[in-house]
Legacy VTK file of the C-alpha trace (Angstrom):
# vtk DataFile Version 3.0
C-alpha trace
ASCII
DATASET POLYDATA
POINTS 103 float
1.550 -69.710 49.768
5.472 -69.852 49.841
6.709 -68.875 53.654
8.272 -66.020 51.850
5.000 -64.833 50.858
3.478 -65.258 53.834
6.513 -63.358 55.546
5.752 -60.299 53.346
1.721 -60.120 53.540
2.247 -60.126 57.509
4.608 -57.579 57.645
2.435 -55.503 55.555
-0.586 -56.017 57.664
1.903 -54.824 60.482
2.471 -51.739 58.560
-0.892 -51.227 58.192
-1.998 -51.626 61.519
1.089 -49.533 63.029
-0.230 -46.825 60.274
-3.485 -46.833 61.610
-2.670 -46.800 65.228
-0.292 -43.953 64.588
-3.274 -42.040 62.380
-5.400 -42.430 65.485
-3.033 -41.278 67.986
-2.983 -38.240 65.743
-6.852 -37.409 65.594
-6.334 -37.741 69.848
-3.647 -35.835 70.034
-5.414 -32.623 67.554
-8.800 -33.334 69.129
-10.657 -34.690 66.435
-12.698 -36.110 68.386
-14.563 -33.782 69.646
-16.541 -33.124 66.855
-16.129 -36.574 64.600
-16.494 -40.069 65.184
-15.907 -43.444 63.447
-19.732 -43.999 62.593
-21.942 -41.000 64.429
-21.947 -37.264 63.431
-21.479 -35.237 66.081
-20.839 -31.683 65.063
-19.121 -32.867 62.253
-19.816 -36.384 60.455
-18.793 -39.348 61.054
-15.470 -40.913 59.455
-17.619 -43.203 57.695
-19.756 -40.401 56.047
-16.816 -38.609 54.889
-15.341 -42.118 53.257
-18.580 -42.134 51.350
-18.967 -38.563 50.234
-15.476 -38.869 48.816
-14.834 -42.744 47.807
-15.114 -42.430 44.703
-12.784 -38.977 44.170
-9.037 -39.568 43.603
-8.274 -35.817 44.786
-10.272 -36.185 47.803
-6.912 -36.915 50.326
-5.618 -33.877 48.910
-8.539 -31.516 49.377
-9.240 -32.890 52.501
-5.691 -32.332 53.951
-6.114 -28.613 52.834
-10.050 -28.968 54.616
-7.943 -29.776 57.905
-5.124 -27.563 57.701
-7.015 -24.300 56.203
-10.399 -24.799 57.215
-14.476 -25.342 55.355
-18.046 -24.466 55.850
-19.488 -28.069 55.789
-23.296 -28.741 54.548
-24.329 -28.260 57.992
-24.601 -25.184 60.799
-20.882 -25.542 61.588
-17.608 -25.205 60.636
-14.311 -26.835 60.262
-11.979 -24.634 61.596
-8.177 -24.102 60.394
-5.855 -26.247 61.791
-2.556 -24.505 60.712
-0.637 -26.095 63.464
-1.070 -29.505 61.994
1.676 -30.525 59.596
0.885 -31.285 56.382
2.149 -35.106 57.302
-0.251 -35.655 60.016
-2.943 -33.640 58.301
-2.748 -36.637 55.408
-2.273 -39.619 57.313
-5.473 -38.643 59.763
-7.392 -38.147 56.144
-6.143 -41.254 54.233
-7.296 -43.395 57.429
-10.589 -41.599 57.318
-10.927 -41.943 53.758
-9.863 -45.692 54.412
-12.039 -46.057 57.153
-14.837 -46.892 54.456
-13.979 -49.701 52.689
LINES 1 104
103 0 1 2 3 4 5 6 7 8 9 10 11 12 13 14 15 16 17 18 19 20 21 22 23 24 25 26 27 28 29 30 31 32 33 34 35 36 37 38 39 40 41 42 43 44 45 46 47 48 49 50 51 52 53 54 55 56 57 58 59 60 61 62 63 64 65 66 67 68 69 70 71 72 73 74 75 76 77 78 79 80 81 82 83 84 85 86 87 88 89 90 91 92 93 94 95 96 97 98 99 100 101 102
């Protein structure tokens, strides 16, 4: 690989990890965590779950930012509530790193 190449693939794994970092920071900062986690359901399900349920779906980012901005009944007992106070922006990079967080 030309040291050109390798100059680009490493700043794009920067950019990746940055994007994840900063996707995680968000799910802190709009508690997320209290009800979801990488690989265990809680009172939601796990990251991973979600990744499966919709890996194959190309308008699953898109339904799932609405999901976390306006709200669903899940399969389960609970709820995800509306989270109008989360930006659309935030909303999708929290759900593309989900959604990425099962490959």
């Amino acid at each position: 690989m030309r040291p050109v190449s390798l100059m680009i693939a490493g700043a794009l794994l920067a950019a990746q990890a940055v994007q994840a970092e900063d996707a995680q920071v968000l799910l802190q900062k709009y508690d997320c965590h209290l009800c979801h986690a990488r690989d265990e359901a809680k009172t939601g399900p796990a990251y991973a779950e979600i990744a499966a349920k919709y890996r194959d779906d190309p308008k699953a980012a898109s339904a799932l930012t609405a999901v976390v901005r306006k709200g669903a009944h899940g399969e389960g007992p609970w709820h995800m509530p509306p989270l109008p106070q989360v930006p659309d922006a935030d909303a999708r990079k929290m759900v593309e790193y989900i959604l990425a967080s099962g490959k």
